[in-house]
C-alpha positions as CSV (number, residue, x, y, z in Angstrom):
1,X,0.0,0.0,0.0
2,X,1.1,3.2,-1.0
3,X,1.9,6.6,1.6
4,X,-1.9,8.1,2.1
5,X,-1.6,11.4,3.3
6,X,-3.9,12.2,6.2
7,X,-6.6,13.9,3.7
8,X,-6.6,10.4,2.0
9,X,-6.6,8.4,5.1
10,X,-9.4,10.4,6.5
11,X,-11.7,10.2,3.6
12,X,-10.7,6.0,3.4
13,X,-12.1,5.7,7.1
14,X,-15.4,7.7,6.3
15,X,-15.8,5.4,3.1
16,X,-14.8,2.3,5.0
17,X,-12.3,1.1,3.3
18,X,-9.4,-0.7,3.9
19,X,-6.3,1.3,6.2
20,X,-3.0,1.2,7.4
21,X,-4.1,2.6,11.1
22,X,-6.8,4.5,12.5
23,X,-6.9,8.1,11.9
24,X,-6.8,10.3,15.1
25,X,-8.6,13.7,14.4
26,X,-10.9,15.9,16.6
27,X,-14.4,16.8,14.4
28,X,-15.6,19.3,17.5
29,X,-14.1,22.1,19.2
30,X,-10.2,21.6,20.0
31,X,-9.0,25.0,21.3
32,X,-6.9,24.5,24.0
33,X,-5.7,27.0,27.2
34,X,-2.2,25.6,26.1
35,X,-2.9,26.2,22.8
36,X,-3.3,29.4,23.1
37,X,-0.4,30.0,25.4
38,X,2.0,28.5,22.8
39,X,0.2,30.6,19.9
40,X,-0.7,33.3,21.0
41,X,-4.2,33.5,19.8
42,X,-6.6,33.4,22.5
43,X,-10.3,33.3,23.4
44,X,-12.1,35.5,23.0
45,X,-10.4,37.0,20.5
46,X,-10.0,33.7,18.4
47,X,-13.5,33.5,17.8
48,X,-13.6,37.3,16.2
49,X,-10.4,37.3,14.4
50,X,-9.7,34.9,11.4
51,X,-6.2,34.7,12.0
52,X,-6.2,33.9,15.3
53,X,-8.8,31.3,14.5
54,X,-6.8,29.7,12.2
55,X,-3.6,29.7,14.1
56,X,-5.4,28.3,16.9
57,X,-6.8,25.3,14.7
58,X,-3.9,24.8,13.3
59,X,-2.1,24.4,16.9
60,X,-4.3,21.1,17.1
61,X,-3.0,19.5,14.1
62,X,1.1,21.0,14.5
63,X,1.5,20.8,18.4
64,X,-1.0,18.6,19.9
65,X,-1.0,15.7,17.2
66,X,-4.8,15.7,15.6
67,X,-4.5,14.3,12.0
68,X,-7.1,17.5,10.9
69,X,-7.6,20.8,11.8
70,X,-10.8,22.3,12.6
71,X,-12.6,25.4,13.3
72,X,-14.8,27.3,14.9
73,X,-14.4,26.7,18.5
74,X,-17.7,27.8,19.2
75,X,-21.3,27.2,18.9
76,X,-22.7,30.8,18.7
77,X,-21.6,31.7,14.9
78,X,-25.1,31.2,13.3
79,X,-27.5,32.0,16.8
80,X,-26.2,35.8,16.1
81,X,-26.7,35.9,12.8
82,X,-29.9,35.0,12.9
83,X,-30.9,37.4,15.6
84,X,-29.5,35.8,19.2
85,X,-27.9,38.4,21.4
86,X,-24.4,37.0,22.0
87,X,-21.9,37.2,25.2
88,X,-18.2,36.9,23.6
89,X,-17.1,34.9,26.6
90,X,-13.9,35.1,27.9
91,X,-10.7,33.3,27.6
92,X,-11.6,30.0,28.9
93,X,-15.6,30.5,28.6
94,X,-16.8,30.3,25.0
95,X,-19.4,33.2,23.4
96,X,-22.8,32.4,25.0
97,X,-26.6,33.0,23.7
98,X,-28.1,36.0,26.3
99,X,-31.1,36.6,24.9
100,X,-32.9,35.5,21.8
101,X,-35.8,36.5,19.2
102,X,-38.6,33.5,19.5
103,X,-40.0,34.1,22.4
104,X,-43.9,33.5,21.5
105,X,-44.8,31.0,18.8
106,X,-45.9,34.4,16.6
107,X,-42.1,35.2,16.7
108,X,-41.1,32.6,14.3
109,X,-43.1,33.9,11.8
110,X,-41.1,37.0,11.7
111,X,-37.9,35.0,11.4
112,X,-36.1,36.7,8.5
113,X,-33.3,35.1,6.9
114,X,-30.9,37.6,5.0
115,X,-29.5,36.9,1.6
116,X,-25.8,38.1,2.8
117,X,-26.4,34.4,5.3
118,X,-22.0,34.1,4.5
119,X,-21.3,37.8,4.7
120,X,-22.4,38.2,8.2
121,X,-19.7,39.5,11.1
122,X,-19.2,36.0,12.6
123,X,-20.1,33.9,9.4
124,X,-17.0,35.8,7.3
125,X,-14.8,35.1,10.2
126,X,-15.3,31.4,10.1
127,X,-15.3,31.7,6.3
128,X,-12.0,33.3,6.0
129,X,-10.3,31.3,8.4
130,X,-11.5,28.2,6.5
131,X,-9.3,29.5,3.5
132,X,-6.2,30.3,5.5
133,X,-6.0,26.6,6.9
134,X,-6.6,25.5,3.8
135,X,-3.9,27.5,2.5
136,X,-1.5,26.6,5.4
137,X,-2.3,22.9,5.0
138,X,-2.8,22.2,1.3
139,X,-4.6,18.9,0.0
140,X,-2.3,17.2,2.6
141,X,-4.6,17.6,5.8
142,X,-8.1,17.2,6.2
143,X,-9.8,20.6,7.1
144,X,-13.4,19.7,9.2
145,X,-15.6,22.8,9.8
146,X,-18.2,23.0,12.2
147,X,-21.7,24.1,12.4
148,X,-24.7,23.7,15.0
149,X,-27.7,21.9,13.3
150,X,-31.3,22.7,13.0
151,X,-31.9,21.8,16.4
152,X,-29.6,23.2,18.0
153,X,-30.3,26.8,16.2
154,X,-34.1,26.0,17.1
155,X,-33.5,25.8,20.7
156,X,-31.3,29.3,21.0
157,X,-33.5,31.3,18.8
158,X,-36.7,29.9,21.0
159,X,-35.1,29.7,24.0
160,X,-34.6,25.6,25.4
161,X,-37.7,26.3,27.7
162,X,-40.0,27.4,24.9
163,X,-38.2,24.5,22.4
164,X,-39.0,21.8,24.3
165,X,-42.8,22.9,25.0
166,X,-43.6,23.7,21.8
167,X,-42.2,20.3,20.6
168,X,-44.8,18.8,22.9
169,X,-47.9,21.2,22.7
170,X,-47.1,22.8,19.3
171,X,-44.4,20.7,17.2
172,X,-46.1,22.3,13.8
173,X,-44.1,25.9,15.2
174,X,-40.7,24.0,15.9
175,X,-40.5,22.4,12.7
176,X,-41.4,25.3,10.7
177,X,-39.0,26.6,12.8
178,X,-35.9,24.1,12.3
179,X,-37.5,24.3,8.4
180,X,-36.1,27.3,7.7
181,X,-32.9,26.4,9.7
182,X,-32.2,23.7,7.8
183,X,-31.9,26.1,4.1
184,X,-29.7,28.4,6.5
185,X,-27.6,25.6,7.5
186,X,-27.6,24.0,3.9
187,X,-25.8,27.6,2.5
188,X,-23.6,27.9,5.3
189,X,-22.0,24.1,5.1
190,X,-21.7,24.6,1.3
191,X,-20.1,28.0,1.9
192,X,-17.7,26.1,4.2
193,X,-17.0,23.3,1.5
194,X,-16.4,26.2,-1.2
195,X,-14.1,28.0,0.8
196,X,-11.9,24.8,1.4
197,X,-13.2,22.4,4.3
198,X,-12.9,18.5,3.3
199,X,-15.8,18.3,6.0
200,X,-18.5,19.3,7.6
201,X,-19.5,18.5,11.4
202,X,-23.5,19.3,11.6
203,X,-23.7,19.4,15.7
204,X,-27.5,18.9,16.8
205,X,-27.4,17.1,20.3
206,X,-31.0,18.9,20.6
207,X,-32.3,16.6,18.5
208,X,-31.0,13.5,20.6
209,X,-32.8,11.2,23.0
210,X,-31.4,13.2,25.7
211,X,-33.5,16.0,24.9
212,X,-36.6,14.6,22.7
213,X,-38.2,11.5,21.9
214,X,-37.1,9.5,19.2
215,X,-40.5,9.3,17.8
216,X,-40.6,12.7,17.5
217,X,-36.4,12.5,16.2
218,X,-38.0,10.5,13.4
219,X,-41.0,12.7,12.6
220,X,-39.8,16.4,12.5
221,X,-35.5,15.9,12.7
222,X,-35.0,12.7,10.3
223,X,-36.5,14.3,7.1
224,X,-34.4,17.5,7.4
225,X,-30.9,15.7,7.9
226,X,-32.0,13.5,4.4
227,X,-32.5,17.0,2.6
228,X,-29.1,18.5,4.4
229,X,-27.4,15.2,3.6
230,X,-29.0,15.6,0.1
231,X,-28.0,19.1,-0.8
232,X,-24.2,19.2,1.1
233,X,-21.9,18.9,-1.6
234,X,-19.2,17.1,0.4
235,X,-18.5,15.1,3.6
236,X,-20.9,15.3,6.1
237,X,-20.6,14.1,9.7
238,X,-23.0,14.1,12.2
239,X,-22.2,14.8,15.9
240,X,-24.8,14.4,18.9
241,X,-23.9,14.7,22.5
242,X,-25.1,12.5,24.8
243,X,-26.2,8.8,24.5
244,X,-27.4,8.2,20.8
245,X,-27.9,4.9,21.1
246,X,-31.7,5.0,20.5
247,X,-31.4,7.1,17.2
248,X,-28.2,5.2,15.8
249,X,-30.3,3.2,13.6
250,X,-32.4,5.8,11.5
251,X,-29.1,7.7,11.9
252,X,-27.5,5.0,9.8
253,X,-29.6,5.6,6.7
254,X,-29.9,9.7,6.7
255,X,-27.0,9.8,4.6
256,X,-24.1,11.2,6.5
257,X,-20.6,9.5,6.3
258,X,-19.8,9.8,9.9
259,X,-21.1,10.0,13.3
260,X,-19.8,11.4,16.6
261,X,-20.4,9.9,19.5
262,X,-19.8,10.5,23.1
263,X,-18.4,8.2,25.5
264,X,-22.2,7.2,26.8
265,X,-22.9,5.3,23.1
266,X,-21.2,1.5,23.7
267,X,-18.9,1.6,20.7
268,X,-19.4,-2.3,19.9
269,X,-23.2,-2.1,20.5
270,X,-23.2,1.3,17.9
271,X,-20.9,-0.6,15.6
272,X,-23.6,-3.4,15.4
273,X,-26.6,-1.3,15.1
274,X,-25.0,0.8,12.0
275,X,-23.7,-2.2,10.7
276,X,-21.4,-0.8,7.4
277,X,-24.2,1.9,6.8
278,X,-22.2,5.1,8.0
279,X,-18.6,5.6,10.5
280,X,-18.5,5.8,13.8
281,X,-16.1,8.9,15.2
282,X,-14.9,9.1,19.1
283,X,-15.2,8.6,21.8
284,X,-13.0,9.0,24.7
285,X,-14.3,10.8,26.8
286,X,-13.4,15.0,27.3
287,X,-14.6,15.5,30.4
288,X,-14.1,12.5,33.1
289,X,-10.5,11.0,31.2
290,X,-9.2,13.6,28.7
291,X,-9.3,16.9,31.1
292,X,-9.0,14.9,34.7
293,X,-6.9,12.1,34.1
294,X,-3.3,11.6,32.9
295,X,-2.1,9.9,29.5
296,X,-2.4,6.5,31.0
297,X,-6.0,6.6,31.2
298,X,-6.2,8.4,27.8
299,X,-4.6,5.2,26.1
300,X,-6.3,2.8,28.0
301,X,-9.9,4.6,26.8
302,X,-8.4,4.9,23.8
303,X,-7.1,1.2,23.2
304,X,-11.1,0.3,24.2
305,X,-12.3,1.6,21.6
306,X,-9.9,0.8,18.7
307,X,-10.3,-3.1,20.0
308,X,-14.2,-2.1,20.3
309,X,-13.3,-1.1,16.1
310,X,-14.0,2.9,15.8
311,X,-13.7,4.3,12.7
312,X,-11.6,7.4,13.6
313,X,-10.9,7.8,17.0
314,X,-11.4,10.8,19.0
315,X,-12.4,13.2,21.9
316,X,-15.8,12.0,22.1
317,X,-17.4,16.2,22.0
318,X,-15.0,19.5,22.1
319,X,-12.3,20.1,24.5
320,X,-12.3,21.2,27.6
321,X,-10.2,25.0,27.7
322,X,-8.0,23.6,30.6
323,X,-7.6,19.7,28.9
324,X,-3.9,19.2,29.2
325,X,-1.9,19.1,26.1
326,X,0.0,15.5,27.2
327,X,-3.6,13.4,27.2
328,X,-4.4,14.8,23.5
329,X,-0.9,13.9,22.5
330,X,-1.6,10.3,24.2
331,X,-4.0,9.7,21.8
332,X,-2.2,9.6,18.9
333,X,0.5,7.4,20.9
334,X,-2.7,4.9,21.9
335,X,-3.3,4.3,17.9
336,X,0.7,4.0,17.0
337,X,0.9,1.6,20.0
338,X,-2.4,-0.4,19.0
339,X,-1.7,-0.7,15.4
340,X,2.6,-1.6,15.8
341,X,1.6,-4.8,18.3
């Protein structure tokens, strides 16, 4: 077998087909305290500037091992655009939704989306720093762009109190609602893909079991991942905090090429549910083993899951500001050890 580069060996895994090893990349948020320390760019400035966004990605793939780079670090881009008042956060808190423009089921109705959706203050950002990794890193590295789903924009434009009644007393409003989210989301990911991502990471864990039914996943979510699957020109990868488990299997046939997973989904139970219909991606876990324990731990969560046979292994959601830079480094040391035995 010919050298892959790590653009080649990423796509392979997310076809399923054959590999040397096991890629190691991050598809959510890797911006590090260290990071920034060692670069320079720093919250909240890196998720303003596009140059400080990008040299902050690109920390993840030079200094703390990831096989990818990715961007934004935060989840706020398109809530502001469409109307959320934002917080900017701090340097170890990311920008925050303050207040928000559905607040009576009237409201949604009013919902206006502008034409200039990828010329907006926060959408440009992400934009540009898309091209300057993708400059930086050539067709040699996988560049994975993030974005929060229709769900997930549903809930901060209607507020998470007035998301989860409506989906109970009025679920016509929240799917008109995540209807017109969906076209918003659908512009931005293929603005992302022109610019020069490889990938896109739709993030939705409101639409998860965590948060709704999966009868009502399968009703009002399902349809609109097939038409974002559809009308994404380019990889598309699916992340969902939480435990997934009970949505893995009409997950499997939406259309996407990869899914992220949190440590709370069994790997080998997922891997039997989506059989060879779509990858699995994770899923150590950020918060108990990646941010509080040492590298040990990190390689033995690790190991788990390549014996358990993810697809790509990774942090199972985004980093934690304060993770230390050692345990991301361990796992890329877990998949050289795992694959040299």
């Amino acid at each position: 077998m010919s050298e892959l580069t790590l653009k080649e060996r990423f796509e392979k895994a997310l076809k399923g087909e054959a590999l040397d090893i096991v890629p190691v990349c991050s598809v959510t948020q890797t911006g590090t305290f260290e990071l920034m320390e060692m670069t320079g760019a720093y919250w909240p400035q890196a998720n303003y500037d596009a140059e400080k966004m990008a040299t902050l990605a690109l920390a993840g793939y030079e200094i703390a091992g990831f096989e990818n780079v990715r961007c934004p670090f935060c989840t706020t881009v398109l809530a502001e655009t469409l109307g959320c008042t934002v917080a900017e956060g701090s340097i170890d808190i990311q920008p925050y939704v303050t207040d928000f423009p559905c607040k009576k089921k009237n409201d949604v109705k009013e919902i206006t989306i502008s034409e200039s959706i990828l010329e907006s203050r926060r959408t440009s950002v992400v934009l540009d720093a898309v091209g300057i990794l993708k400059e930086k890193v050539g067709e040699d590295v996988p560049v994975v762009a993030g974005l929060i789903g229709p769900a997930g924009l549903a809930s901060m434009l209607a507020g998470m109190r007035n998301y989860l009644m409506w989906f109970v007393t009025n679920p016509e409003v929240v799917e008109e609602l995540m209807g017109i989210l969906t076209d918003v989301c659908i512009e931005y990911a293929n603005g992302l893909l022109e610019r020069g991502a490889d990938a896109v990471t739709l993030i939705d864990s409101e639409a998860g079991p965590d948060i709704i039914a999966p009868e009502m996943f399968q009703t009002s979510v399902f349809p609109l991942y097939k038409k974002f699957c559809r009308e994404v020109k380019g990889i598309r990868i699916l992340h969902m905090c939480g435990d997934a488990t009970a949505v893995l299997d009409p997950l499997a046939d939406v259309g996407f090429e990869g899914i992220s997973i949190e440590e709370k989904v069994g790997v080998s139970f997922a891997k039997e549910l989506v059989s060879n219909r779509v990858r699995l991606i994770g899923n150590v876990s950020p918060s108990d083993t990646l941010l509080t324990k040492g590298p040990e731990a990190v390689m033995i969560e690790a190991t788990a899951c390549l014996e358990d046979g993810i697809d790509v292994l990774a942090p199972g959601c985004g980093l934690a500001p304060h993770t230390p830079l050692e345990n991301i480094k361990a796992l890329l040391k877990a998949r050289d050890v795992y694959f040299s035995k």
